[in-house]
C-alpha positions as CSV (number, residue, x, y, z in Angstrom):
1,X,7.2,-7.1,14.1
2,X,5.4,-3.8,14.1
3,X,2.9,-2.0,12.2
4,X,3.0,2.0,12.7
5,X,-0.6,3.7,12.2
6,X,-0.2,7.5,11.9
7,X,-3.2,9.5,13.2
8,X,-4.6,12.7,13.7
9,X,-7.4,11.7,15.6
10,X,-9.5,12.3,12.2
11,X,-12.7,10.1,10.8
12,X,-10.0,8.8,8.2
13,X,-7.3,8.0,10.6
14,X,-9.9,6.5,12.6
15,X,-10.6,4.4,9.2
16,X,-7.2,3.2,8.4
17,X,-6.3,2.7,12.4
18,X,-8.8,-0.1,12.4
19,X,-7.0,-1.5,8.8
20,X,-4.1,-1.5,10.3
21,X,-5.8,-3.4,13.9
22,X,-7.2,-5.9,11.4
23,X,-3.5,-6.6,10.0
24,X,-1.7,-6.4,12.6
25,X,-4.0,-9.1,14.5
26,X,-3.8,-11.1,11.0
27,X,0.1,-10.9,11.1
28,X,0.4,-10.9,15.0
29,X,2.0,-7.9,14.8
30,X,2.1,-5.4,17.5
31,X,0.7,-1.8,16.1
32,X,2.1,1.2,17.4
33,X,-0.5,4.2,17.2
34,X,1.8,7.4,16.9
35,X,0.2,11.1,16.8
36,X,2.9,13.5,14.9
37,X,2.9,17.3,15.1
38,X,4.9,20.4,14.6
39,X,4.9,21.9,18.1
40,X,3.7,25.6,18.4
41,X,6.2,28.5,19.8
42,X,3.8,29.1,22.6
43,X,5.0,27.2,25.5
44,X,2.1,27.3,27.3
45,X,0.4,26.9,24.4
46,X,2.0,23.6,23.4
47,X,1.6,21.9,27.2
48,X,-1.9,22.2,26.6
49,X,-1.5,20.8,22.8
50,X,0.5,18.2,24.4
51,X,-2.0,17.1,27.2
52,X,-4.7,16.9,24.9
53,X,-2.7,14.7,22.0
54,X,-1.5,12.5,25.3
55,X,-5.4,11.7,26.7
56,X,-6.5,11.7,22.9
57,X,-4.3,9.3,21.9
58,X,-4.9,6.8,25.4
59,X,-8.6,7.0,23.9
60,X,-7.8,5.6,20.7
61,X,-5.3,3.0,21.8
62,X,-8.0,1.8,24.2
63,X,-10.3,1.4,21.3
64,X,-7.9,-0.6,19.5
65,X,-7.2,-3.1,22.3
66,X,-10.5,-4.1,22.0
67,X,-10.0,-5.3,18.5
68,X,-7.8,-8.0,20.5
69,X,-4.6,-6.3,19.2
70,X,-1.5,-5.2,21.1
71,X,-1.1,-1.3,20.8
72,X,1.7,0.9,21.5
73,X,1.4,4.5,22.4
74,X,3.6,7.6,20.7
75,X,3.9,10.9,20.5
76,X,6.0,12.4,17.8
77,X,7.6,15.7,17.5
78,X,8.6,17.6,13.8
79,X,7.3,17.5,10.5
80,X,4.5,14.3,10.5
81,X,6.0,12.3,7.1
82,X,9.6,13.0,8.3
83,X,8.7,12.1,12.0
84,X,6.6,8.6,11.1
85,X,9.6,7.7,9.1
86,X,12.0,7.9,11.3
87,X,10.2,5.8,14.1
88,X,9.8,3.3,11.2
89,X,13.4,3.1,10.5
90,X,14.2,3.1,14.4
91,X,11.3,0.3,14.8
92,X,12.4,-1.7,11.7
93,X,8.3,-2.4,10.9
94,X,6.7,-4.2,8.6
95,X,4.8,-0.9,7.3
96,X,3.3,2.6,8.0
97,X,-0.6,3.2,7.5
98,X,-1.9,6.3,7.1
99,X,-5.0,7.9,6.2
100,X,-6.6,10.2,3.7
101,X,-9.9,10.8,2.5
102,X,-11.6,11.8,-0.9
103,X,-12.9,9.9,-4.0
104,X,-12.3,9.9,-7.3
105,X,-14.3,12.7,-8.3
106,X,-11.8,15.0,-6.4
107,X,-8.8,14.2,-8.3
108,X,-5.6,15.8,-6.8
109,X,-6.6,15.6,-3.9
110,X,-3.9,13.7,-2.2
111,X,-1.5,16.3,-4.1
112,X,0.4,17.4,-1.3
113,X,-1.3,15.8,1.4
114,X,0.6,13.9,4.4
115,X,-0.3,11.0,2.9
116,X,1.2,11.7,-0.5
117,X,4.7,13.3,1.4
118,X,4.8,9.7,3.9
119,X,5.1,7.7,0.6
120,X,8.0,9.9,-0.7
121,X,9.8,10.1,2.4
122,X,9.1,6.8,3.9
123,X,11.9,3.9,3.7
124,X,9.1,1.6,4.8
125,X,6.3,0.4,2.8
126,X,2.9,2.9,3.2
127,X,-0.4,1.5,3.2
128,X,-2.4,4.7,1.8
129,X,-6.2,3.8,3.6
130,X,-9.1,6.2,2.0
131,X,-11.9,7.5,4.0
132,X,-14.5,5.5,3.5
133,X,-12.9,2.3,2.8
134,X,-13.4,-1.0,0.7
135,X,-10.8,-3.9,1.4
136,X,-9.1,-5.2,4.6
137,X,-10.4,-4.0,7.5
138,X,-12.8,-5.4,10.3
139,X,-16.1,-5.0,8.3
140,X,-15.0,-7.9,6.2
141,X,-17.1,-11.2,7.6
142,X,-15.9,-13.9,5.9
143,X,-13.1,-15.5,7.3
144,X,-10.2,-16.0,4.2
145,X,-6.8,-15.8,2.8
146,X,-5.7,-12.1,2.3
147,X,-5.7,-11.0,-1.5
148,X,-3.1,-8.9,-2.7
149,X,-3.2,-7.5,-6.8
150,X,0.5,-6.4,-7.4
151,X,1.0,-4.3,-10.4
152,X,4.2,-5.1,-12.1
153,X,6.3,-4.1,-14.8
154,X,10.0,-4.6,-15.8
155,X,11.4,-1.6,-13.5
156,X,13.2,-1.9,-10.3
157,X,10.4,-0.8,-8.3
158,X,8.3,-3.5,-9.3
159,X,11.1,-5.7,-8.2
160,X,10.6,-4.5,-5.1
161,X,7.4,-4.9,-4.8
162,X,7.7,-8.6,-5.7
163,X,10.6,-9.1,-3.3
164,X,8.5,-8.0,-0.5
165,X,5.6,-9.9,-1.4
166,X,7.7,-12.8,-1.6
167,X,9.4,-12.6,2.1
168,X,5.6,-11.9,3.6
169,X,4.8,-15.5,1.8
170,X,7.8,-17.0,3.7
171,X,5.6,-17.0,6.9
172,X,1.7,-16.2,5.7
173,X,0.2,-17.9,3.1
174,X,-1.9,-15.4,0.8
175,X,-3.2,-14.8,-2.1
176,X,-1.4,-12.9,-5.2
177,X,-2.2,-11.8,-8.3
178,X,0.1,-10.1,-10.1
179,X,-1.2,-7.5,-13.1
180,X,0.6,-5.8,-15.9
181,X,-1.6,-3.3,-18.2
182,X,0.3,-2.2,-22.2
183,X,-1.0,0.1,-24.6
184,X,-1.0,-2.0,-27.5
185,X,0.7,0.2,-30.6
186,X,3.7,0.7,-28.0
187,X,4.6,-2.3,-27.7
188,X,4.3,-3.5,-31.1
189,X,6.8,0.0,-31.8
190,X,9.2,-1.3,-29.3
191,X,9.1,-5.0,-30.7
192,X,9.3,-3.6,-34.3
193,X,6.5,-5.0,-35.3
194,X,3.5,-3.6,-37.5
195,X,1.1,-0.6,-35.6
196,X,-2.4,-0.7,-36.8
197,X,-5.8,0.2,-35.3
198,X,-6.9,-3.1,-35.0
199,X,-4.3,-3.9,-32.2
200,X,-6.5,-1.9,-29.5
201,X,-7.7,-5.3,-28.2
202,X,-4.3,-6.1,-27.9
203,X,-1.5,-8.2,-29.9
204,X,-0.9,-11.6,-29.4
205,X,3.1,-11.6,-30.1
206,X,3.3,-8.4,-27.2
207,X,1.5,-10.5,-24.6
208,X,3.8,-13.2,-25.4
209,X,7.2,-11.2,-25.0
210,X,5.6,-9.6,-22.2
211,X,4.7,-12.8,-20.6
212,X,8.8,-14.3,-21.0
213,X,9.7,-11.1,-20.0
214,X,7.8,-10.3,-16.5
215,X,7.3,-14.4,-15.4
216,X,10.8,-14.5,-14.6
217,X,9.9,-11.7,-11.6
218,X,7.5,-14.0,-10.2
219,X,8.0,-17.6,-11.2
220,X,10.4,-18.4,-7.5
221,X,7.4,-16.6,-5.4
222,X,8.1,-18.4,-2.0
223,X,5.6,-19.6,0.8
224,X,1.8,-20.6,0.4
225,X,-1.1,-19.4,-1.3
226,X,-2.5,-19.1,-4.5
227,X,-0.5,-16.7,-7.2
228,X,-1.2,-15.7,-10.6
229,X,-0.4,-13.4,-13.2
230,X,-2.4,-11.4,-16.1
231,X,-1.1,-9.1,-19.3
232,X,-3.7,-7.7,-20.7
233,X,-3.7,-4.4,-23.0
234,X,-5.3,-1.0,-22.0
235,X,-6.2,1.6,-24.1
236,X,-6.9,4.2,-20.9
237,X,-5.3,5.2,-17.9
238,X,-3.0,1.9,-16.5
239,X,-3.5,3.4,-13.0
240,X,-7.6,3.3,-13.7
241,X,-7.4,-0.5,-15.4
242,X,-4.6,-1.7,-11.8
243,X,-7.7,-0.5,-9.7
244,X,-9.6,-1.8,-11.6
245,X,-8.7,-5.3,-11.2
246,X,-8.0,-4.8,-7.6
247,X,-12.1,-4.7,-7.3
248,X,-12.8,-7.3,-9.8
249,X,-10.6,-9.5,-7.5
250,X,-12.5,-8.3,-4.5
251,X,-9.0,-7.5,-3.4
252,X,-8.0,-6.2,0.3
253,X,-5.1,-4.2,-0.8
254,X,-3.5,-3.1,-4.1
255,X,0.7,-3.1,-4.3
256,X,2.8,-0.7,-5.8
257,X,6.4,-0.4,-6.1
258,X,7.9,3.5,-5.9
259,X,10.7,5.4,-5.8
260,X,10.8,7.4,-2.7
261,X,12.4,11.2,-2.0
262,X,12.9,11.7,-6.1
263,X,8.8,11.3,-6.9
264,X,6.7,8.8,-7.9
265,X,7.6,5.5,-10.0
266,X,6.0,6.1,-13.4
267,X,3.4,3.3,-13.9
268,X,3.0,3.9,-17.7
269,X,0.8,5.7,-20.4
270,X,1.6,8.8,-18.8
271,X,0.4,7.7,-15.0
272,X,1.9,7.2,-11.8
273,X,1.7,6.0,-8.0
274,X,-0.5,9.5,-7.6
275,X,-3.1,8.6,-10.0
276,X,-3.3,5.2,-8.2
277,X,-4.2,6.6,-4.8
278,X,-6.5,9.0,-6.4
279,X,-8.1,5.9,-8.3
280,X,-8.3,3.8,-5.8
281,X,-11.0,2.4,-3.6
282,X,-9.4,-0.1,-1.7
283,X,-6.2,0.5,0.1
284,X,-2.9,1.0,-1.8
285,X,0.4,-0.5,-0.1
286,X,3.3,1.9,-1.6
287,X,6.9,-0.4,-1.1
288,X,10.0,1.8,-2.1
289,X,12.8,0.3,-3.7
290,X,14.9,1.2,-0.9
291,X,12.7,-1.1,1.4
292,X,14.1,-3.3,3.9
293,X,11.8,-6.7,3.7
294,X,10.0,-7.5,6.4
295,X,11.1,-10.9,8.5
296,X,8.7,-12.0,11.0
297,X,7.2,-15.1,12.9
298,X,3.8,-15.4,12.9
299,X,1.4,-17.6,13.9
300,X,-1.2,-19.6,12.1
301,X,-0.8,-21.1,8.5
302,X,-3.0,-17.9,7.0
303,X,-3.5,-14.6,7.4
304,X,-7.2,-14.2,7.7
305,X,-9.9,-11.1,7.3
306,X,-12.6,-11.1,10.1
């Protein structure tokens, strides 16, 4: 299969160029490096624009190469989000990475951003790659399974979330563990059971429904690797606690499902897909429900970070 990186030639698409190089060499994918812009109404204007993009974007395929990864070339014409989706449709790949850059401290940042307007228009998967990076990527030495923390919740995004999970583990063995974060009084509400104070560090009857509810989602998981799942109750932001527990796993990527065109899936509390990508620190893979999942050979029995 393929992997489409989006870049414009940028210290953060350089960032998330070599992510996507280090999974597409893990999933012996072939990664197609596309440059997309709205071309000026100056002619002349634009052949020079054009030129440049052309020799800019040799350079950086060139780089990639050396990463001992195949690498595809293209230049894209119209609106970036709409443009990289429709080469992902016409490709059929496994996912689109693009970069962004920012912290935490600058929240809202990514409101608006192309990265932010790829995940609501893409029909593939989006892995969201912050400038500067922790998680998958070349700068990782030791050589191990990939680790993926998959927030989950009963919704249909999360479904497919899990779905595509599950067809990756048909071919790659990796690791998985699967997280759902509850604010404690709203569940006991929705359970009709008693609300109190004392329920902050959570309620042993909601983890229990919670845990007959959401193990159903994740209890056929196909393929290798190791998979897990944790309920645990959080009194601040879900979005916060998911990366959170994405770091304390010392995971390479944290999955979210969304709804695509109409927004973002709510995660709970209040949050959402946006406050994840503004939260996180390692890269965020964004599967719509509307995702086709990804079939593949590949070769090896793991996908491995080096």
């Amino acid at each position: 299969m393929k992997i489409i990186c989006a870049t414009d030639f940028s210290a953060s698409a350089e960032t998330a160029s070599r992510v996507a190089a280090s999974l597409a060499r893990g999933f012996g994918d072939t990664l197609v490096l596309a440059n997309a812009v709205e071309p000026p109404s100056d002619q002349a204007l634009d052949d020079e624009i054009e030129k440049h993009r052309r020799d800019t974007l040799a350079a950086a395929a060139v780089r990639l190469r050396s990463l001992d990864v195949p690498v595809e070339e293209r230049l894209l014409r119209g609106y970036p989000p709409q443009a990289l989706n429709e080469l992902g449709r016409e490709l059929d790949v496994r996912m689109i990475v693009v970069g962004t850059h920012g912290g935490r401290a600058l929240a809202g940042v990514l409101l608006g951003s192309m990265a932010e307007q790829t995940v609501i228009v893409s029909e593939r998967p989006v892995l969201v790659v912050r400038q500067p990076s922790a998680g998958v990527g070349p700068a990782s030495s030791d050589k191990r399974p990939l680790r993926i923390v998959v927030g989950i919740e009963a919704s249909a995004a999360s479904r497919a979330a899990v779905a595509w999970v599950g067809e990756l583990r048909k071919s790659v063995s990796f690791d998985v563990h699967f997280v759902h974060f509850y604010w404690p009084p709203e569940q006991a509400r929705r359970l009709g059971l008693p609300v109190s104070t004392e329920m902050i560090d959570g309620d042993p009857a909601a983890t229990a429904v919670l845990k007959r509810e959401l193990s159903p989602l994740i209890e056929d998981l196909p393929g290798r690797g190791e998979s897990s799942l944790t309920i645990a109750p959080c009194e601040d932001s879900v979005a916060v606690a998911l990366c959170g527990a994405a770091s304390a796993r010392d995971a390479d990527m944290l999955l979210v499902g969304t709804h695509q065109r109409s927004g973002f899936e709510p995660v709970r509390l209040g949050s959402s897909v946006q406050s994840v990508l503004e939260a996180a620190t390692v890269p965020v893979l964004c599967v719509p429900v509307s995702s086709a999942c990804g079939h593949g050979d590949f070769k090896g029995p793991t996908v491995t970070i080096s």
